[in-house]
C-alpha positions as CSV (number, residue, x, y, z in Angstrom):
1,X,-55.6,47.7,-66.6
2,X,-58.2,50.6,-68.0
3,X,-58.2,53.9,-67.1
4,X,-61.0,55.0,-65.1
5,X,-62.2,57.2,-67.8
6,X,-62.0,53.9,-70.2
7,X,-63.8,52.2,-68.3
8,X,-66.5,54.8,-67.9
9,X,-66.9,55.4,-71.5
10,X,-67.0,51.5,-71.9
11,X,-70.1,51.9,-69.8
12,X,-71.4,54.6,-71.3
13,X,-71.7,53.4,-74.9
14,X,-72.5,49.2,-73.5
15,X,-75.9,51.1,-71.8
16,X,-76.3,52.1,-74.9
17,X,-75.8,49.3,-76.9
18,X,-78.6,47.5,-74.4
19,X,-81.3,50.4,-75.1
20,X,-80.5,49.4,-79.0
21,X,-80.8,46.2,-78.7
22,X,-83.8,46.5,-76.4
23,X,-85.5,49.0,-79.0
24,X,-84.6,46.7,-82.1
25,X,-86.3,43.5,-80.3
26,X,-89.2,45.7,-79.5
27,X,-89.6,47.2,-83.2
28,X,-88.3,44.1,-85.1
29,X,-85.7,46.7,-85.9
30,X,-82.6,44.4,-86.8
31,X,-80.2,47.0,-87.8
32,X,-80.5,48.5,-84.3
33,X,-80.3,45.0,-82.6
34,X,-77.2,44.3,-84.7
35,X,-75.4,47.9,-83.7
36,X,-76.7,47.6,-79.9
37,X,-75.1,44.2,-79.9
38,X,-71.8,46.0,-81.7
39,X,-71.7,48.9,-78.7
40,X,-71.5,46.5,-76.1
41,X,-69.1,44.0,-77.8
42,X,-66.7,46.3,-79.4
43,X,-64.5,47.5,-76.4
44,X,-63.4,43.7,-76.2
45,X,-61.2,44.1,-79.1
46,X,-60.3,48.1,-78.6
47,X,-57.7,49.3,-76.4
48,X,-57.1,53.3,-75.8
49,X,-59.6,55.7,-74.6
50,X,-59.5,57.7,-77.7
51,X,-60.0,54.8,-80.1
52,X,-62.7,53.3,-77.6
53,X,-64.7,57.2,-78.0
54,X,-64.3,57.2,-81.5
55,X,-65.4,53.9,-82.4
56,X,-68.3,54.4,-79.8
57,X,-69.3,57.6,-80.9
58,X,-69.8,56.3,-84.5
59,X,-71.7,53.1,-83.5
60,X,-74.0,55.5,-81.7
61,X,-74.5,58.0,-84.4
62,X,-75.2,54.8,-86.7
63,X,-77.9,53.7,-84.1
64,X,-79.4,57.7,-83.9
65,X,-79.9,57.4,-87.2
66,X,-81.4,54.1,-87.8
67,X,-83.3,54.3,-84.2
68,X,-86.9,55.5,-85.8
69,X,-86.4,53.9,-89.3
């Protein structure tokens, strides 16, 4: 079973994902649609909360950057 911090940082970076993928439908922006769908998918197959804030953190720096391209 997940910490409670896991868990909340698995929440944290899927509401994310869901603006992404929200924003990429809306802008026909597939690269944000592809790494919104990554951020809420991803903590299926990562255990830890460190590895879960690391991978997270980079997903969501990779949508920051391609969110107004």
């Amino acid at each position: 079973m997940p910490s409670p911090e896991t868990i909340f940082v698995i929440i944290l970076f899927s509401a994310i994902g869901l603006a992404a993928v929200r924003h990429g439908k809306r802008e026909s922006n597939a690269v944000c649609l592809l790494l919104g769908i990554a951020l809420m998918i991803y903590p299926y197959f990562v255990e830890g909360l460190l590895l879960n804030l690391g991978v997270g953190a980079a997903l969501t720096t990779a949508v920051w950057h391609f969110w107004s391209s």
